[in-house]
PDB file of N, CA, C and O in Angstrom:
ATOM      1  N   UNK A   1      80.074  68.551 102.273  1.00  0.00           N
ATOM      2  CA  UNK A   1      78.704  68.899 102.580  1.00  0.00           C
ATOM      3  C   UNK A   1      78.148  67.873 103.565  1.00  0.00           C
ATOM      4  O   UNK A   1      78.019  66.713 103.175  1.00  0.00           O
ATOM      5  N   UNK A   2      77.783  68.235 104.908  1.00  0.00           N
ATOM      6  CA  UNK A   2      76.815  67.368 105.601  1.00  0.00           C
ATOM      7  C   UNK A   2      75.548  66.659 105.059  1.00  0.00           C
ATOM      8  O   UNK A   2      74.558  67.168 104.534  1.00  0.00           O
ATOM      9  N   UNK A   3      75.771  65.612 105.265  1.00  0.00           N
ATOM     10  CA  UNK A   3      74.341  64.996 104.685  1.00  0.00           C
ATOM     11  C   UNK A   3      72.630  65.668 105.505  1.00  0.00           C
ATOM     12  O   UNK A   3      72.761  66.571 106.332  1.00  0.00           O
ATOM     13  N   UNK A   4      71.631  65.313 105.288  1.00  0.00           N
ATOM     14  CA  UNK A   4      70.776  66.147 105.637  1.00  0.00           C
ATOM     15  C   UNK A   4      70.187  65.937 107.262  1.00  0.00           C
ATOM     16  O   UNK A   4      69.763  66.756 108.078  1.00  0.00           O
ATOM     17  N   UNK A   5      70.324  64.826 107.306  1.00  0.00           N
ATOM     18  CA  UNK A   5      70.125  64.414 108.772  1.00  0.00           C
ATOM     19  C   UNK A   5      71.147  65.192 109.885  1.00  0.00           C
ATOM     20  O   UNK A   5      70.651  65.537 110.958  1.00  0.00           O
ATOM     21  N   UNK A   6      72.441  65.436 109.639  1.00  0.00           N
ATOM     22  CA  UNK A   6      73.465  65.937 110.213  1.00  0.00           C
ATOM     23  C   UNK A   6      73.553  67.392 110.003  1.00  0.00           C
ATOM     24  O   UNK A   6      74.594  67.808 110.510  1.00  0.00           O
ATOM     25  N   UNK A   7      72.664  68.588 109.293  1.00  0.00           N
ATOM     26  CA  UNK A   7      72.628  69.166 109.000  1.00  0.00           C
ATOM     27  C   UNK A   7      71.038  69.755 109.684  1.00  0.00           C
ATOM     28  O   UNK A   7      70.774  70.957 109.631  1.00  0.00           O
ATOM     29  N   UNK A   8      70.409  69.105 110.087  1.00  0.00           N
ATOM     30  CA  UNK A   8      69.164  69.558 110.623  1.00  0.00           C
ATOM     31  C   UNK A   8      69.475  69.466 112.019  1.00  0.00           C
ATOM     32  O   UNK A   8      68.941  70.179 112.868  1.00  0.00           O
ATOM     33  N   UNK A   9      70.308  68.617 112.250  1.00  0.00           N
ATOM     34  CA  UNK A   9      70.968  68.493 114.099  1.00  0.00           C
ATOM     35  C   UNK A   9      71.458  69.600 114.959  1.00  0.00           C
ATOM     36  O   UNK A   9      71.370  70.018 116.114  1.00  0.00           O
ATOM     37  N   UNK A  10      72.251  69.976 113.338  1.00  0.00           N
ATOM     38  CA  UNK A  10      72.868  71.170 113.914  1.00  0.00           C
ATOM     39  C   UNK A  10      72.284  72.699 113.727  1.00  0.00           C
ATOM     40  O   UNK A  10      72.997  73.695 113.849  1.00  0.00           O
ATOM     41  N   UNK A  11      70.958  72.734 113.429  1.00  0.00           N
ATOM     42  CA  UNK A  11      70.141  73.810 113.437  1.00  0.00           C
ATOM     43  C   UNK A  11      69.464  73.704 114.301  1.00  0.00           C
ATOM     44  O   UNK A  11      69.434  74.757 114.937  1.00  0.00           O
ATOM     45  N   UNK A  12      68.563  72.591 114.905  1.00  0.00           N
ATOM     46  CA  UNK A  12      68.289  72.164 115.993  1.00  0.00           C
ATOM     47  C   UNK A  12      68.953  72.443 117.269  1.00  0.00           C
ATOM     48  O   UNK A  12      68.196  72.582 118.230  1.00  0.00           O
ATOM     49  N   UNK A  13      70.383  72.570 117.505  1.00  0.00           N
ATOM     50  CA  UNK A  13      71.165  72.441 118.328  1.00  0.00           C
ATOM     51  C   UNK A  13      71.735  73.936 118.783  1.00  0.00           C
ATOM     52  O   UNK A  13      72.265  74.236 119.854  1.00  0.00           O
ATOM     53  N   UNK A  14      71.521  74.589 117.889  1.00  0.00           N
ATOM     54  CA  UNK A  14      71.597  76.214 117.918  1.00  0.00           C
ATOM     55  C   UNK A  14      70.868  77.058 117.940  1.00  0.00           C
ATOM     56  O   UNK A  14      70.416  77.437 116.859  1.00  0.00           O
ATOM     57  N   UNK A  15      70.530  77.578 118.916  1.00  0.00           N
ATOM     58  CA  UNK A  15      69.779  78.423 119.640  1.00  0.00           C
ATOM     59  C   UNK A  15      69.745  79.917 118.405  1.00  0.00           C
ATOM     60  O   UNK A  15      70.754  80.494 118.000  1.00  0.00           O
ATOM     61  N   UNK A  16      68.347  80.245 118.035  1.00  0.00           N
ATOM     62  CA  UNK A  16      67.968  81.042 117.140  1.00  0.00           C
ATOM     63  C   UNK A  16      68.441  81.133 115.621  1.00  0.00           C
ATOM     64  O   UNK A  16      68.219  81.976 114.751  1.00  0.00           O
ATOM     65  N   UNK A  17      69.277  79.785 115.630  1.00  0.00           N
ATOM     66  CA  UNK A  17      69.422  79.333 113.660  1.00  0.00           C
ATOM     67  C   UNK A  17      68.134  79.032 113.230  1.00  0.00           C
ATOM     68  O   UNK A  17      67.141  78.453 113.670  1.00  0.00           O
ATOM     69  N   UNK A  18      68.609  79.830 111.859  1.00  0.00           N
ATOM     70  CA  UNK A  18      67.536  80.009 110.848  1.00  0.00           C
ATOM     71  C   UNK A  18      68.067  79.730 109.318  1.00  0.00           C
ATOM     72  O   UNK A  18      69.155  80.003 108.812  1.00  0.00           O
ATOM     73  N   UNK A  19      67.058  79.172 108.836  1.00  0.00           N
ATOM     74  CA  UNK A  19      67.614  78.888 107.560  1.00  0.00           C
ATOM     75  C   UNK A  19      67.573  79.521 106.248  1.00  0.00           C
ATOM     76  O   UNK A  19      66.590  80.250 106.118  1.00  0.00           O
ATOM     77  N   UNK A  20      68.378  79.459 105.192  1.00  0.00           N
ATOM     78  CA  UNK A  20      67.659  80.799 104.602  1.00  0.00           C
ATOM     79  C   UNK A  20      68.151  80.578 103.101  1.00  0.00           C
ATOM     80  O   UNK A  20      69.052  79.767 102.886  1.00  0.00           O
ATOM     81  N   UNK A  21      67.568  81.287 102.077  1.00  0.00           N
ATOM     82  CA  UNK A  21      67.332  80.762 100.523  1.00  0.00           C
ATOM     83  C   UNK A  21      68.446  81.686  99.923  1.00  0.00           C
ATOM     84  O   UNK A  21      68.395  82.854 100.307  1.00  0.00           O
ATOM     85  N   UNK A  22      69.511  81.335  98.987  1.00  0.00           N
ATOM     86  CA  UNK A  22      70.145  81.788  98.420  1.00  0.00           C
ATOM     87  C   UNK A  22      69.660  82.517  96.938  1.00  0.00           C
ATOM     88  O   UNK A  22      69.530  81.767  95.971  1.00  0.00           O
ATOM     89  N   UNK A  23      69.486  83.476  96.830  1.00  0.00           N
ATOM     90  CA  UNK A  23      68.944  83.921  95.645  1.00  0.00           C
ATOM     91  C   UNK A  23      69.999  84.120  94.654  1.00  0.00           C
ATOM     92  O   UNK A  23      71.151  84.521  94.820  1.00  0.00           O
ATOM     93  N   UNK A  24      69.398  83.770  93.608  1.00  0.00           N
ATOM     94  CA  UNK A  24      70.697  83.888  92.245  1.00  0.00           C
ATOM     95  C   UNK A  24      70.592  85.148  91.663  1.00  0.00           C
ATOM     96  O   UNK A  24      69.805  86.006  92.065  1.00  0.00           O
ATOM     97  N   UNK A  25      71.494  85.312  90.564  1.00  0.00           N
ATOM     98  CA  UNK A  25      71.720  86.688  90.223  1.00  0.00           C
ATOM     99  C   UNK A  25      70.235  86.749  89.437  1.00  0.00           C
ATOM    100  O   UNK A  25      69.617  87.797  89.622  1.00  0.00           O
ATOM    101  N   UNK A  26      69.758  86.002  88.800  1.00  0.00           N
ATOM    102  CA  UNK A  26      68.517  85.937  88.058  1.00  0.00           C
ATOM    103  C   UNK A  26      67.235  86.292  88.245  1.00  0.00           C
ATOM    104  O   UNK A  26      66.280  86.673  87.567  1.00  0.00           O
ATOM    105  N   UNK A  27      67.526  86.025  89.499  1.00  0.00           N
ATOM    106  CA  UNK A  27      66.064  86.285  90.434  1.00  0.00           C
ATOM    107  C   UNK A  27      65.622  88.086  90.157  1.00  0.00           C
ATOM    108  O   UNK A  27      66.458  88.971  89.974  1.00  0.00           O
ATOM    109  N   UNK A  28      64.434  88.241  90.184  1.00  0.00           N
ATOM    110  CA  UNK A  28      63.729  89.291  89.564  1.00  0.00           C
ATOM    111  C   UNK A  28      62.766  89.645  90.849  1.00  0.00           C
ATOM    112  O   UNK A  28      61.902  89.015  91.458  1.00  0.00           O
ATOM    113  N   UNK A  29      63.383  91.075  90.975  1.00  0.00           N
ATOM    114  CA  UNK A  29      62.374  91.767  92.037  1.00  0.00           C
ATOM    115  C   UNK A  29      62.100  93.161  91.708  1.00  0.00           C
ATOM    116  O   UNK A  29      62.808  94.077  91.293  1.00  0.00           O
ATOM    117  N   UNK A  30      60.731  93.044  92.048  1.00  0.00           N
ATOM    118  CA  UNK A  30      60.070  94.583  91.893  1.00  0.00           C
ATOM    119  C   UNK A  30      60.612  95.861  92.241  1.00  0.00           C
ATOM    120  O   UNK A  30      60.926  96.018  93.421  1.00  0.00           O
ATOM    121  N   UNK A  31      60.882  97.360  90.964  1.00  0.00           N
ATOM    122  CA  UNK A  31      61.431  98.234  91.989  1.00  0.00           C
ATOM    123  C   UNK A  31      60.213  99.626  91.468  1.00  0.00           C
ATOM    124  O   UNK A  31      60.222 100.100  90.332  1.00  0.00           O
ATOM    125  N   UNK A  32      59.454  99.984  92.343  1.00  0.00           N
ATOM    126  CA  UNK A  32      58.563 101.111  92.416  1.00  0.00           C
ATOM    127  C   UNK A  32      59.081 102.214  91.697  1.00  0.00           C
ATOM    128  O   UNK A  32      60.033 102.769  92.245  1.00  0.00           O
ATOM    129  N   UNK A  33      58.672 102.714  90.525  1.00  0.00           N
ATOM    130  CA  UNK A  33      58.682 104.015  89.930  1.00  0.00           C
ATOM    131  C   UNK A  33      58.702 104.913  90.789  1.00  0.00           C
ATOM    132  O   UNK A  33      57.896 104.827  91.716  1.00  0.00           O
ATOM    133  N   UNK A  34      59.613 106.018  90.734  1.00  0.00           N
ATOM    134  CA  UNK A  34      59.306 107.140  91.595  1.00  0.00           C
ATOM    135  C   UNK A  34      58.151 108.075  90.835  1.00  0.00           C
ATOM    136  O   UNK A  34      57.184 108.336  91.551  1.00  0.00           O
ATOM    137  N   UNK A  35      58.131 108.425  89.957  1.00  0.00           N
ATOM    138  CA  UNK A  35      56.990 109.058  88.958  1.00  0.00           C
ATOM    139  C   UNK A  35      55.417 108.510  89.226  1.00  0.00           C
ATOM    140  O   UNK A  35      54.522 109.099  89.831  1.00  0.00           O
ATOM    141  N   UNK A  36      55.372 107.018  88.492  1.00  0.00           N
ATOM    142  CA  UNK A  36      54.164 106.857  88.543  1.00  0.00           C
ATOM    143  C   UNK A  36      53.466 105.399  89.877  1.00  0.00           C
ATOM    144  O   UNK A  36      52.359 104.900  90.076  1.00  0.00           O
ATOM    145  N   UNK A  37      54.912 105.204  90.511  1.00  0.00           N
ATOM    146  CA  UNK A  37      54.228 104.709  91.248  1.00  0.00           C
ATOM    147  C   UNK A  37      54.341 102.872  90.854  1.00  0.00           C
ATOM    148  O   UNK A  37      54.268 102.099  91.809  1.00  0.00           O
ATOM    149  N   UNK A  38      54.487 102.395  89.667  1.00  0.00           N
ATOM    150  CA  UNK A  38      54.233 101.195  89.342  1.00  0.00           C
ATOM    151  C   UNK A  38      55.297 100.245  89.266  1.00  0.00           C
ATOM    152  O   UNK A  38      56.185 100.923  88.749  1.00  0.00           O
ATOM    153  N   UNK A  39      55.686  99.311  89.418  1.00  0.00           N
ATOM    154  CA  UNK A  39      56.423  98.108  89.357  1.00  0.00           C
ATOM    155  C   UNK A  39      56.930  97.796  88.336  1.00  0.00           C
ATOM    156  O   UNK A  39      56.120  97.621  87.426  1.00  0.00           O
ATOM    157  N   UNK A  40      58.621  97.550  87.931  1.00  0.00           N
ATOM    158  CA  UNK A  40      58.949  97.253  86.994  1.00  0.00           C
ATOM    159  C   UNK A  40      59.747  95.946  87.858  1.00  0.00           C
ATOM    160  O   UNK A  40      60.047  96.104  89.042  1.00  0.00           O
ATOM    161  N   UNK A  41      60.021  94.775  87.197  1.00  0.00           N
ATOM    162  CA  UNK A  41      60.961  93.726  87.405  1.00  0.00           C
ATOM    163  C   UNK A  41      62.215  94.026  87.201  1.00  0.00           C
ATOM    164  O   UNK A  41      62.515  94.547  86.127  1.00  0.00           O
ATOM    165  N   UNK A  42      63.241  93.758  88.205  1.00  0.00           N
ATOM    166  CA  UNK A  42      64.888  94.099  87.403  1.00  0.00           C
ATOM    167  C   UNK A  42      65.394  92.364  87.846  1.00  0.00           C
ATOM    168  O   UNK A  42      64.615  91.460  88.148  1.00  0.00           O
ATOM    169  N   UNK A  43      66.771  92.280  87.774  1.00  0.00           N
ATOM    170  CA  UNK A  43      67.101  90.659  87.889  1.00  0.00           C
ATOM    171  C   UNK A  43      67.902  91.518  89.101  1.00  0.00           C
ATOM    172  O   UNK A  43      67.887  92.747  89.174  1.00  0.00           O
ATOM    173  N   UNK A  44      68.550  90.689  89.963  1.00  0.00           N
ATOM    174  CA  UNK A  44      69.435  90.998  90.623  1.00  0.00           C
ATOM    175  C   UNK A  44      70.561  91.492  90.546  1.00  0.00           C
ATOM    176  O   UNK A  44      71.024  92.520  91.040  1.00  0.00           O
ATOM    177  N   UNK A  45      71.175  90.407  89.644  1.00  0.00           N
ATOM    178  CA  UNK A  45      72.245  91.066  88.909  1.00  0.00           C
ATOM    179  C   UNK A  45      72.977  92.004  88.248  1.00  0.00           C
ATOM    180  O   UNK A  45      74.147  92.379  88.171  1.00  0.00           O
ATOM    181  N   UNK A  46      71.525  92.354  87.635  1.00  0.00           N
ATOM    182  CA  UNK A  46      71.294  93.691  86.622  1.00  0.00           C
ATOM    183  C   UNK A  46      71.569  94.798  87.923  1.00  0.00           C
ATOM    184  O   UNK A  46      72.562  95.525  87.905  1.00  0.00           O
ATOM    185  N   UNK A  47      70.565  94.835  89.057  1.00  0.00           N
ATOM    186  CA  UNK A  47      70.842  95.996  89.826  1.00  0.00           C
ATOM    187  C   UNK A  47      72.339  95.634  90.776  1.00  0.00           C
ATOM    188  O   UNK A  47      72.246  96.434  91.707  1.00  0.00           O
ATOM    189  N   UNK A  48      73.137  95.144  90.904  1.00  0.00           N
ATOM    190  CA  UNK A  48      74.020  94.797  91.452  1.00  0.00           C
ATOM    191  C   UNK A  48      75.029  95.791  90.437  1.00  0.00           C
ATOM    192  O   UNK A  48      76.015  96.380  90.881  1.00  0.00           O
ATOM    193  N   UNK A  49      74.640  95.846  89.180  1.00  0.00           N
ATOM    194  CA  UNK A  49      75.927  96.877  88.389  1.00  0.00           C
ATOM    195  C   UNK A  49      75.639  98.671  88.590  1.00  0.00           C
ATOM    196  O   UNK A  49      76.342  99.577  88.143  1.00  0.00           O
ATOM    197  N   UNK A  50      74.635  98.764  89.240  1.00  0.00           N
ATOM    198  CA  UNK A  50      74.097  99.899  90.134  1.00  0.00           C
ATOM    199  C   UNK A  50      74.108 100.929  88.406  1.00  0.00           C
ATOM    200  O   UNK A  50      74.858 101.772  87.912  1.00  0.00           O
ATOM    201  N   UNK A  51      72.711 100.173  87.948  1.00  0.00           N
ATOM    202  CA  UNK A  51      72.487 100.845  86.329  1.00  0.00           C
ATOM    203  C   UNK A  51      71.774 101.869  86.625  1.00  0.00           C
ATOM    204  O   UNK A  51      71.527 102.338  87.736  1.00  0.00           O
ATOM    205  N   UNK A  52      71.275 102.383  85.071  1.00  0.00           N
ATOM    206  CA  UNK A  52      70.053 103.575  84.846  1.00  0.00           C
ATOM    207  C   UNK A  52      69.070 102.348  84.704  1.00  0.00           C
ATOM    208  O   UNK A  52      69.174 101.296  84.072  1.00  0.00           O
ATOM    209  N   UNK A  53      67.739 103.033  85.797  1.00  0.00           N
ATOM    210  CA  UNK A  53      67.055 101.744  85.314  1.00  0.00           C
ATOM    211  C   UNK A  53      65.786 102.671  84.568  1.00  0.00           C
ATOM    212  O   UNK A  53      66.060 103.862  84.712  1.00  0.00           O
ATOM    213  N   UNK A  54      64.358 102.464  83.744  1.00  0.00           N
ATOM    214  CA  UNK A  54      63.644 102.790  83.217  1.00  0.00           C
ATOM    215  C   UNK A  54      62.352 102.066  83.003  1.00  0.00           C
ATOM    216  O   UNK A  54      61.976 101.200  82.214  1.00  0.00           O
ATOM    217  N   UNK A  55      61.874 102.650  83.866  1.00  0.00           N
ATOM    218  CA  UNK A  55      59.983 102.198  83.829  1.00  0.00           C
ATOM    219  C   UNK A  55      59.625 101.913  83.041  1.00  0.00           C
ATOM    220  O   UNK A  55      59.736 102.766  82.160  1.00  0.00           O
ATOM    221  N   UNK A  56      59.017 100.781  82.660  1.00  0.00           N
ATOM    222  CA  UNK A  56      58.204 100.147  81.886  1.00  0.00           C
ATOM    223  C   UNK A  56      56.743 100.614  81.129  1.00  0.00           C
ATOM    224  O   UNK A  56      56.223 100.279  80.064  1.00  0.00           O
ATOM    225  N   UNK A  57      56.382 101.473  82.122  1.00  0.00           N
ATOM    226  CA  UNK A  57      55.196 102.061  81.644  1.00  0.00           C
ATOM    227  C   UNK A  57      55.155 103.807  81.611  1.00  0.00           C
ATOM    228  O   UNK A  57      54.316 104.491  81.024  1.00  0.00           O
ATOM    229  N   UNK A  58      56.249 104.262  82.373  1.00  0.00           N
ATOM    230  CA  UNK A  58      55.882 106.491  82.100  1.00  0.00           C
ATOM    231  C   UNK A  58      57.377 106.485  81.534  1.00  0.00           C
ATOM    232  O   UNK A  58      57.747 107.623  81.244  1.00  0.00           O
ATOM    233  N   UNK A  59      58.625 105.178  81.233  1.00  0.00           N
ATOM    234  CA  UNK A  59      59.349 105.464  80.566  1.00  0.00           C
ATOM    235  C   UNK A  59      60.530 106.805  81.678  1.00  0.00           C
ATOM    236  O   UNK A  59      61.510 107.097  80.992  1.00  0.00           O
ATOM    237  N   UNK A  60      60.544 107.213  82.459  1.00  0.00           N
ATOM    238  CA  UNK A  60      61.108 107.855  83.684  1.00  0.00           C
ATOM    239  C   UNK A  60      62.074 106.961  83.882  1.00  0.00           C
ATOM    240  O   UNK A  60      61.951 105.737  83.827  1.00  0.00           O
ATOM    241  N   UNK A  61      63.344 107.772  84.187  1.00  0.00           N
ATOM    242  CA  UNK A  61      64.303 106.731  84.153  1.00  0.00           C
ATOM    243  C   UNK A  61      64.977 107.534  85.581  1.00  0.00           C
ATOM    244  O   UNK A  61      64.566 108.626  85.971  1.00  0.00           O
ATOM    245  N   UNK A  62      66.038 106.783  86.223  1.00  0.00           N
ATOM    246  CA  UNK A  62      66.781 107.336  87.130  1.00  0.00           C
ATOM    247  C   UNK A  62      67.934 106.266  87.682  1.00  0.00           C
ATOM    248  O   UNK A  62      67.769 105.067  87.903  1.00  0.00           O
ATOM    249  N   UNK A  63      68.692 106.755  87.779  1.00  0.00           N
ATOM    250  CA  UNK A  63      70.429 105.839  88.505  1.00  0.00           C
ATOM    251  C   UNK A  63      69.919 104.964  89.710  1.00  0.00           C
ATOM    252  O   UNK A  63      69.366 105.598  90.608  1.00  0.00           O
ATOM    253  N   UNK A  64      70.041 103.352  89.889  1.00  0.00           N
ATOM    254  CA  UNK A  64      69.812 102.932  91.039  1.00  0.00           C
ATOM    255  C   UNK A  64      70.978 102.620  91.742  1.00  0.00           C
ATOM    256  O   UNK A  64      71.923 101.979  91.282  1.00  0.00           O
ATOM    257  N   UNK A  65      70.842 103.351  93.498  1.00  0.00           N
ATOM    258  CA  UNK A  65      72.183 103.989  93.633  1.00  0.00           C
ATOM    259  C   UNK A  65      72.631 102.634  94.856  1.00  0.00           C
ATOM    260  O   UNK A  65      71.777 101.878  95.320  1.00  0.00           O
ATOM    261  N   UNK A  66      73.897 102.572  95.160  1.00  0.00           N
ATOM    262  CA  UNK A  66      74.787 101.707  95.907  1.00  0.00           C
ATOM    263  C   UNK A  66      73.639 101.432  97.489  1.00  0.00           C
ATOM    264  O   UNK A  66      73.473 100.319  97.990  1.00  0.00           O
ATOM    265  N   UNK A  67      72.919 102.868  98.073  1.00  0.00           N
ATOM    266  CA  UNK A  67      72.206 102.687  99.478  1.00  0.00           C
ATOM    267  C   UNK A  67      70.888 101.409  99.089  1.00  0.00           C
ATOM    268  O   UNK A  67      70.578 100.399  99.719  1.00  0.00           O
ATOM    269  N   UNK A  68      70.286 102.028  97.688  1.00  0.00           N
ATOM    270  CA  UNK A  68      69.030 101.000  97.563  1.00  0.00           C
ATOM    271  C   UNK A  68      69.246  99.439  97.361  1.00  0.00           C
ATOM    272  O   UNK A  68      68.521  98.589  97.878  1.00  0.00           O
ATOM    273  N   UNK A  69      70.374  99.162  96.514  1.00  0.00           N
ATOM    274  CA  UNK A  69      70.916  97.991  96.737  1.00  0.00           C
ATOM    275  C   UNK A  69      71.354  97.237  98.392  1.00  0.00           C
ATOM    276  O   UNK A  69      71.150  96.102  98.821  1.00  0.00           O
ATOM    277  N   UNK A  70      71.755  97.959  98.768  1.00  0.00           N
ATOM    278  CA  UNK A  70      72.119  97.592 100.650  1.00  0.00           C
ATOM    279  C   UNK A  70      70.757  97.125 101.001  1.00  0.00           C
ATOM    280  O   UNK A  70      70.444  95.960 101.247  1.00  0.00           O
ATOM    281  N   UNK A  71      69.886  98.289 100.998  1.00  0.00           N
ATOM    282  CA  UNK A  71      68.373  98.107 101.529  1.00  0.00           C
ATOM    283  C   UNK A  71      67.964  97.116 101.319  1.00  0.00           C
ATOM    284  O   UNK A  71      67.641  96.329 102.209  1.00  0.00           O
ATOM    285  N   UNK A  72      67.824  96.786  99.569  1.00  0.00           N
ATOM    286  CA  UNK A  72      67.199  95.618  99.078  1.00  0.00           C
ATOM    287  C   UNK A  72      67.788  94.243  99.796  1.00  0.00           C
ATOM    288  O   UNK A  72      66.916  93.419 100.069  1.00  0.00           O
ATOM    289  N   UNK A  73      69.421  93.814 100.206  1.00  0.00           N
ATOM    290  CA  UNK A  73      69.730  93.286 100.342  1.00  0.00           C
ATOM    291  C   UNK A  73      69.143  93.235 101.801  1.00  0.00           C
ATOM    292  O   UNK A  73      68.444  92.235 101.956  1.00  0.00           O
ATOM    293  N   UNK A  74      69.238  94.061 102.943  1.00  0.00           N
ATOM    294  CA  UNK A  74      68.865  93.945 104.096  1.00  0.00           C
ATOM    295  C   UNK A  74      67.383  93.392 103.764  1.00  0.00           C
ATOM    296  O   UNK A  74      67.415  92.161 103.767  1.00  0.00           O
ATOM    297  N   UNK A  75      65.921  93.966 103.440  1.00  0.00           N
ATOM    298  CA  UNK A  75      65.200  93.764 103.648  1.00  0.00           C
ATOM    299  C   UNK A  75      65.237  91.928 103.034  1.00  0.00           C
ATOM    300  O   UNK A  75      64.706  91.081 103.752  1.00  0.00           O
ATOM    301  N   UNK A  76      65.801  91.567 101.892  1.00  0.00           N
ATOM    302  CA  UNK A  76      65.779  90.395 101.574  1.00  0.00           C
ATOM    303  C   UNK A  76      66.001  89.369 102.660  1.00  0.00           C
ATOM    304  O   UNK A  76      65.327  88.391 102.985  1.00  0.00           O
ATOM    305  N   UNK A  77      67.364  89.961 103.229  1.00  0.00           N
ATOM    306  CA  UNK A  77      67.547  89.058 104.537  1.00  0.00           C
ATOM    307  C   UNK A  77      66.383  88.624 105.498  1.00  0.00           C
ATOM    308  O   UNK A  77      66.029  87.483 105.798  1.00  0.00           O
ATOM    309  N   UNK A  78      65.755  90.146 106.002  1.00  0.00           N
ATOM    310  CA  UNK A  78      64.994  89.601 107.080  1.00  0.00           C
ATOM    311  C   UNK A  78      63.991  88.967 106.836  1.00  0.00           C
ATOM    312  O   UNK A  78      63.415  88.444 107.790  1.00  0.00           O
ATOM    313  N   UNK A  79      63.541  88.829 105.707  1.00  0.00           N
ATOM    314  CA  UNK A  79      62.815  87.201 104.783  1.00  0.00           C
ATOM    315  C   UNK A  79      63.113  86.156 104.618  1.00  0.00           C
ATOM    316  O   UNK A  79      62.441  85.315 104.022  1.00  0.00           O
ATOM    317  N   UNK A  80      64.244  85.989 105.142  1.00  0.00           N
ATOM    318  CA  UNK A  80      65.134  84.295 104.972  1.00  0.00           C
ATOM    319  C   UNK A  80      65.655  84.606 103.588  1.00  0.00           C
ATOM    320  O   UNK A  80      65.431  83.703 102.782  1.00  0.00           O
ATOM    321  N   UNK A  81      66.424  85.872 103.015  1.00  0.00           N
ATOM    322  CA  UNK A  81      66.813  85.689 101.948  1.00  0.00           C
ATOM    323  C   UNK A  81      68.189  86.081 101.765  1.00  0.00           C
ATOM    324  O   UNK A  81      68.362  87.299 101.721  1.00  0.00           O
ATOM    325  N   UNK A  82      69.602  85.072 101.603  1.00  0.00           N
ATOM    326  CA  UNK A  82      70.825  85.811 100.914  1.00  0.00           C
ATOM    327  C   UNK A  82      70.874  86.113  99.573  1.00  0.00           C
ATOM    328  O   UNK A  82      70.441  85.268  98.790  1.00  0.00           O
ATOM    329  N   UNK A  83      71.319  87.156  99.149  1.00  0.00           N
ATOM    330  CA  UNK A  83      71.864  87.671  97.809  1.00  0.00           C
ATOM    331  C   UNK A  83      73.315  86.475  97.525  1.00  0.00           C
ATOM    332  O   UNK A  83      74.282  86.243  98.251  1.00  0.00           O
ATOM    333  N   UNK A  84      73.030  86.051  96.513  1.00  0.00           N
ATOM    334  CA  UNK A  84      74.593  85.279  95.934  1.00  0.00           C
ATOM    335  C   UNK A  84      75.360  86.168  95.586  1.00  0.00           C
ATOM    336  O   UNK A  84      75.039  87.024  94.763  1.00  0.00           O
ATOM    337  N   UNK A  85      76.584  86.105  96.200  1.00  0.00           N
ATOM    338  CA  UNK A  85      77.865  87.323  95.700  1.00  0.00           C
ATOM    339  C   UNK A  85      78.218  86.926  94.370  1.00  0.00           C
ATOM    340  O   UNK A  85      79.070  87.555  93.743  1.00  0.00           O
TER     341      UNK A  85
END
């Protein structure tokens, strides 16, 4: 591992590096009810096994499928965010 001084040089030194937050499997993000509309928390991980997931509040359940995971992962990115494999 580069120490931190040697490690900021070389972000400095490269034209459009960006730095960016590794998210753990733990990490918990919002996924919109299709029914009612409202926010339930899943972990990452959890949607990474591409489950049945089930609303918290109208109880509506549905398969979260392999494309929404991609998405999630893309949009995470263009936030400065990697998914941990």
């Amino acid at each position: 591992m580069l120490p931190h001084s040697h490690t900021s040089d070389i972000t400095e030194q490269t034209p459009g590096a960006s730095i960016a937050t590794i998210l753990s499997a733990q990490t918990e993000v919002p996924i919109s009810c299709d029914s009612c509309g409202l926010d339930t928390d899943y972990r990452i991980g959890f949607l990474r096994k591409l489950p049945t997931i089930s609303c918290q509040y109208c109880a509506d359940t549905r398969r979260f499928s392999e494309l929404e995971f991609d998405v999630l992962g893309q949009v995470l990115k263009q936030m400065g965010y990697f998914l941990a494999r």
